[in-house]
C-alpha positions as CSV (number, residue, x, y, z in Angstrom):
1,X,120.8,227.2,95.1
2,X,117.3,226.7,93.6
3,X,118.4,226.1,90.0
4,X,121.3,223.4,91.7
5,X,117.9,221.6,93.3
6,X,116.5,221.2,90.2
7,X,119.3,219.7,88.5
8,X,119.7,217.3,90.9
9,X,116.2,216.7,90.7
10,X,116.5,215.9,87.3
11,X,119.2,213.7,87.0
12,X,117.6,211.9,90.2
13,X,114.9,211.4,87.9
14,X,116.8,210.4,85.1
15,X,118.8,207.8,87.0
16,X,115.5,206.1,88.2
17,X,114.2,206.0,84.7
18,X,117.5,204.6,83.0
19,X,118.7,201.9,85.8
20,X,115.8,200.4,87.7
21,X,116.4,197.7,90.0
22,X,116.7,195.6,87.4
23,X,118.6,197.4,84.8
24,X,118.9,194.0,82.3
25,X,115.5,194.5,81.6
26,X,115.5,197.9,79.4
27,X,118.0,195.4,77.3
28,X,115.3,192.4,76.9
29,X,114.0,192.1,73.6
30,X,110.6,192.3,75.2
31,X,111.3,195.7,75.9
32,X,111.5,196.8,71.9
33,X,108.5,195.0,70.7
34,X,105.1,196.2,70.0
35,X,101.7,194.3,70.0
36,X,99.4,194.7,67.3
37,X,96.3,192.9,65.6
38,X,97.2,190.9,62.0
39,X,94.2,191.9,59.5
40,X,91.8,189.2,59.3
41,X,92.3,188.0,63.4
42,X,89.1,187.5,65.1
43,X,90.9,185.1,67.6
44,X,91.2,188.7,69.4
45,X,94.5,187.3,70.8
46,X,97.7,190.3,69.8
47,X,100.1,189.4,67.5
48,X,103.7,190.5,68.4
49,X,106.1,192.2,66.7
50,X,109.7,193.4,67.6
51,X,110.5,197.2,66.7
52,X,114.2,196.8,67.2
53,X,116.5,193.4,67.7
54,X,120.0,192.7,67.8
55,X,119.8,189.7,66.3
56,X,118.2,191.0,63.3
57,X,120.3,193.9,62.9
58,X,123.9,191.5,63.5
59,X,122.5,189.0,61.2
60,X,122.0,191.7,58.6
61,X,125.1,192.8,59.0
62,X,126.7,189.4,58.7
63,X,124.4,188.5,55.7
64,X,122.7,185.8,57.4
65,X,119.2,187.2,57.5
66,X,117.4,190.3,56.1
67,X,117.1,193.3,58.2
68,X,114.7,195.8,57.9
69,X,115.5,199.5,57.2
70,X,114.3,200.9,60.5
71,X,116.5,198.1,62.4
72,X,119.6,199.3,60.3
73,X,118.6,203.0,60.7
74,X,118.6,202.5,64.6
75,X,121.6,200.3,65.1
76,X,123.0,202.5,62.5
77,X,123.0,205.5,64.9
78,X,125.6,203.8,67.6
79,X,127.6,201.2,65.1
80,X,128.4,203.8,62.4
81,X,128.7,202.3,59.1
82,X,126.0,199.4,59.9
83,X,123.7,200.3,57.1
84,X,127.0,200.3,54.3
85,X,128.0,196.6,55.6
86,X,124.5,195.5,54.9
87,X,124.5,197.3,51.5
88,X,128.0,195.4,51.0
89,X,129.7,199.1,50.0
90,X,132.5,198.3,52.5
91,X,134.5,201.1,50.4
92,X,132.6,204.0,52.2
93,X,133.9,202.7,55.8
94,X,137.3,204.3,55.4
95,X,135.7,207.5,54.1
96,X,133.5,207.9,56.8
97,X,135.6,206.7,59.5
98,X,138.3,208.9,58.1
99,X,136.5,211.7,57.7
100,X,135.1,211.7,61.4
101,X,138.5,211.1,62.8
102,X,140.4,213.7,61.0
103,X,137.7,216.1,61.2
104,X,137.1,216.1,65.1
105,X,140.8,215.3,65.4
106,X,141.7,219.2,64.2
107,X,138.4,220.4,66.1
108,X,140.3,219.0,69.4
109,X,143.3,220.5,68.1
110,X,142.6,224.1,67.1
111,X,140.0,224.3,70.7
112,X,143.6,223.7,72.5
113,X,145.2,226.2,70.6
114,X,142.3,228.9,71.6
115,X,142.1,227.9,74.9
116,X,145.9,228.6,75.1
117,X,146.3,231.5,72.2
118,X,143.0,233.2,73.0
119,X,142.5,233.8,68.8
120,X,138.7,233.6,68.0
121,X,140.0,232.4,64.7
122,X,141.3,229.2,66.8
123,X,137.4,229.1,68.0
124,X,136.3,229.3,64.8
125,X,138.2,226.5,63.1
126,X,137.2,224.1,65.5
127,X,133.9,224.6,65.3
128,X,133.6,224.4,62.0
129,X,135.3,220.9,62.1
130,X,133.2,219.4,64.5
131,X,130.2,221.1,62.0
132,X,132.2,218.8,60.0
133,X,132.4,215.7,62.0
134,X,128.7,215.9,62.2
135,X,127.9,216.6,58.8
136,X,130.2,213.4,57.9
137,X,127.9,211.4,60.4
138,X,124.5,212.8,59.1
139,X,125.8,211.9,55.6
140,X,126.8,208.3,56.3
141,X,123.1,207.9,58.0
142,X,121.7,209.3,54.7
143,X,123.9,207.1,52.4
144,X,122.5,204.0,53.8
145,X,119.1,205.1,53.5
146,X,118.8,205.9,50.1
147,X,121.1,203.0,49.1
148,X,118.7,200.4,51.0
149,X,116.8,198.9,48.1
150,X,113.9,196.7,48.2
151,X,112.8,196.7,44.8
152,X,109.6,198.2,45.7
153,X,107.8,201.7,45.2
154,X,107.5,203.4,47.5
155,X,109.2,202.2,51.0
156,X,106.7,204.4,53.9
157,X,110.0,203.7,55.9
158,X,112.6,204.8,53.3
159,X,110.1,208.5,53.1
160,X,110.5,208.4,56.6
161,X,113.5,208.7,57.4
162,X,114.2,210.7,54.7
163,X,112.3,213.3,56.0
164,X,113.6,212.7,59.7
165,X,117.6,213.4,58.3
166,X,116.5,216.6,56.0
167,X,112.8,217.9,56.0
168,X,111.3,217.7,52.3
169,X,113.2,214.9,51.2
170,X,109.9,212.3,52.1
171,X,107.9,214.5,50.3
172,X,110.1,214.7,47.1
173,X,111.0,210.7,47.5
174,X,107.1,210.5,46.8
175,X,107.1,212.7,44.3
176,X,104.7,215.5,46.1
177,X,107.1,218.3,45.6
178,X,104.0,220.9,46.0
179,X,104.5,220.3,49.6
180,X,108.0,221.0,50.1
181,X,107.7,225.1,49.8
182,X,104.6,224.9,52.3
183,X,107.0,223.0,55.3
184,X,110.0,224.9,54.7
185,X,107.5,228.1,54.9
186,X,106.5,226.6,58.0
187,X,109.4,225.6,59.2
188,X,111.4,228.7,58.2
189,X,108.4,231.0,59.7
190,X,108.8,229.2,63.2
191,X,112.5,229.5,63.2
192,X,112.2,233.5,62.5
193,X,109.9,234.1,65.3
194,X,111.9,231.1,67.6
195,X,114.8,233.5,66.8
196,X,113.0,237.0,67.2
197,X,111.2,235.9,70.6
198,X,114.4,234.7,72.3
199,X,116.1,237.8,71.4
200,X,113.6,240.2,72.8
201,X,112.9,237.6,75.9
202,X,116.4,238.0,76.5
203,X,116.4,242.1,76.1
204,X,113.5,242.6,78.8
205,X,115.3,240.2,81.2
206,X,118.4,242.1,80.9
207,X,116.3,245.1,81.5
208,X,114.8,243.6,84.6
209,X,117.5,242.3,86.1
210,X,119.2,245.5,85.6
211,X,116.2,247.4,87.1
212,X,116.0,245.4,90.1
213,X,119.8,244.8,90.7
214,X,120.6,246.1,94.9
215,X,122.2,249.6,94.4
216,X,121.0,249.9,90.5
217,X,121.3,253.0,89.1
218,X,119.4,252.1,86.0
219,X,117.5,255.5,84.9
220,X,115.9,254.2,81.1
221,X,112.7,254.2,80.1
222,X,111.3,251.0,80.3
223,X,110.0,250.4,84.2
224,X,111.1,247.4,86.0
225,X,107.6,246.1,86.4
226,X,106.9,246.5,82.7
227,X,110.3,244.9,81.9
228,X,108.7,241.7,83.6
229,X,105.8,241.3,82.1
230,X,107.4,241.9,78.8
231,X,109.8,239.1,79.4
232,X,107.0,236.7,80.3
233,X,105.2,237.3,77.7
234,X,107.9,236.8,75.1
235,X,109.5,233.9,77.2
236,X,105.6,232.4,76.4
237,X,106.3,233.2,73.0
238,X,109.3,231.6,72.5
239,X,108.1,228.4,73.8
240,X,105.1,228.5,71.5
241,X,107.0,229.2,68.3
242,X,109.6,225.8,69.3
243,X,106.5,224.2,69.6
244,X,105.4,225.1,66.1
245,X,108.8,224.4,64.7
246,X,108.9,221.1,66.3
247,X,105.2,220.2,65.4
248,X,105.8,221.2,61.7
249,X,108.9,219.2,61.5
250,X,106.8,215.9,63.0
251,X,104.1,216.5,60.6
252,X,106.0,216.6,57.7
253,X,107.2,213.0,59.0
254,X,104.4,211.7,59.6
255,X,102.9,213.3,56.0
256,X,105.6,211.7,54.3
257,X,105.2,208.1,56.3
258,X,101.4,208.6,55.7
259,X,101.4,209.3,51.3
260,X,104.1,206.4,51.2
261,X,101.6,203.9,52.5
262,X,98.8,205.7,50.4
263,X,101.0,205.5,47.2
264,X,98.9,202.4,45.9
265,X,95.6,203.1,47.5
266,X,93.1,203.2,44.7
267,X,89.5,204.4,45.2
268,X,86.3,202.9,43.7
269,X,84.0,204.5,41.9
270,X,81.3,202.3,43.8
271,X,80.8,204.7,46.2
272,X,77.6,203.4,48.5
273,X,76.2,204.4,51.9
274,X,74.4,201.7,53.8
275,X,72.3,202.2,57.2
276,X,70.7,199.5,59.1
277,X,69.6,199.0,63.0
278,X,72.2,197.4,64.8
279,X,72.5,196.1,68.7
280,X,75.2,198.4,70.5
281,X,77.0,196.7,73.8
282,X,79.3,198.8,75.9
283,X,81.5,195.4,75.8
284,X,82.0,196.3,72.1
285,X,81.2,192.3,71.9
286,X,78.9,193.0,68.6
287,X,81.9,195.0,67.1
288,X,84.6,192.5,67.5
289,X,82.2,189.1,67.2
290,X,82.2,187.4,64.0
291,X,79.4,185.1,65.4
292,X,76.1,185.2,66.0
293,X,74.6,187.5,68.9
294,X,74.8,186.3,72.0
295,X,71.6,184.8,73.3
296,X,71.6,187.0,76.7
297,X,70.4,189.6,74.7
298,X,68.2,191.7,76.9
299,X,69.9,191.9,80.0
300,X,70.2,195.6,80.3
301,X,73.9,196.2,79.0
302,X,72.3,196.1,75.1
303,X,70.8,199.3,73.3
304,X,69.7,199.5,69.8
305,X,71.4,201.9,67.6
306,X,72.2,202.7,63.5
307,X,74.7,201.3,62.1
308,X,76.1,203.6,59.0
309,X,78.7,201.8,56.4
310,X,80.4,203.3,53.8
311,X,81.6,201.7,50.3
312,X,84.1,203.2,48.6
């Protein structure tokens, strides 16, 4: 009865988040854009920018207007085949559209046939199709990635996504292929003990609930009590290593993101440290000001300070 509370608590909550009262808004443009300041503004007004649009991605689409990869990418996702209309390889639709159809086609097929045969071999077969169906998808998301071309070296968003569909693949688009073994280490480390905690969580539970069942007449060696705290402690566990697995998979993202935008980043050999005093507000007025300072100096809100710049 608990565990039924807590579902609908969930999708309670889920249902308040998705469809306020006024549900047209989460479709506003407004809702997809994100403010920002353009380098150079000391008007300290932010300038807006829209993370996803339909308009963009329907006029890219229909050839009308560019579109940029991380608007294809997203629409992408829910119209399958966006990104090869924008490319203009309209000869991959019928592969990908065929290959979904057929593919979870048989998957619905042979699950019918084990739900009325029984034959794990049914079971098998249909899961390996809808592996299929997905793989198909995944592929079609890929595709459109690597064939979006902007005649530039490197795209930060191309190396992104790259490493989003298949970790490693940022790293090698930007040539850094020192880095792939570390993630996959990584990665492959968190998956073992994801795997190994899980396993044994699920051992001591068994154990417990077996030791604690009305009318048990479990005699083995491991104590009911000891049973629990076993299975808390590897339950712990086995959160901590999908954190890890998640966090290494995000890094490696961002990583990728961060050395695309890097790429061309060239470092003086001028390298200079300057120090000088400098008037510190808590209204950060003296950071942000490109004028002169303020004539109310002295008011009690000022402090001097060191100001410490570096060259490089």
């Amino acid at each position: 009865m608990r565990g039924r509370s807590l579902y609908i608590a969930v999708a309670v909550l889920f249902a308040v988040l998705l469809f306020p009262d006024r549900a047209s808004a989460q479709f506003r443009e407004e809702a997809f854009q994100q403010n920002y300041n353009e380098p150079g503004d000391t008007t300290g007004r932010d300038s807006t920018d829209t993370a996803f649009s339909f308009k963009e991605y329907f006029g890219g689409l229909s050839h009308k207007r560019e579109a940029r990869q991380g608007v294809l990418f997203a629409g992408s996702t829910v119209f399958i085949g966006g990104q090869q209309i924008y490319n203009k390889q309209y000869w991959k639709l019928p592969i990908i559209y065929g290959g979904m159809a057929g593919t979870a086609g048989l998957g619905i097929y042979y699950r019918h046939k084990f739900n009325v045969e029984g034959d794990k071999k049914f079971r098998t077969a249909s899961n390996l199709c809808f592996i299929g169906t997905g793989l198909i998808y995944w592929g079609s998301l890929l595709d459109g990635v690597a064939n979006y071309n902007r005649g530039v070296y490197p795209q930060p968003g191309k190396a992104t996504l790259y490493s989003a569909l298949l970790p490693g693949l940022g790293q090698a688009y930007n040539k850094e292929y020192w880095k792939i073994p570390i993630y996959y280490t990584a990665l492959a480390g968190s998956a073992h003990f994801l795997i190994t905690n899980n396993t044994n969580y699920k051992r001591y539970k068994k154990i417990h609930n077996e030791a604690t069942a009305e009318n048990s007449t479990y005699d083995g060696p491991v104590t009911a009590s000891s049973a629990k705290y076993y299975r808390d402690v590897f339950r712990r566990y086995r959160d901590y290593s999908v954190v890890a697995l998640v966090g290494f998979y995000v890094l490696q993202i961002i990583d990728a993101n961060v050395f695309a935008f890097m790429h061309n980043f060239e470092l003086s050999d001028d390298l200079s440290v300057s120090v000088a005093p400098a008037v510190i507000a808590p209204d950060n007025y003296y950071a942000t000001s490109a004028g002169s300072p303020r004539t109310s100096f002295g008011s009690g809100n000022e402090a001097i300070g060191v100001s410490l710049g570096l060259k490089f």
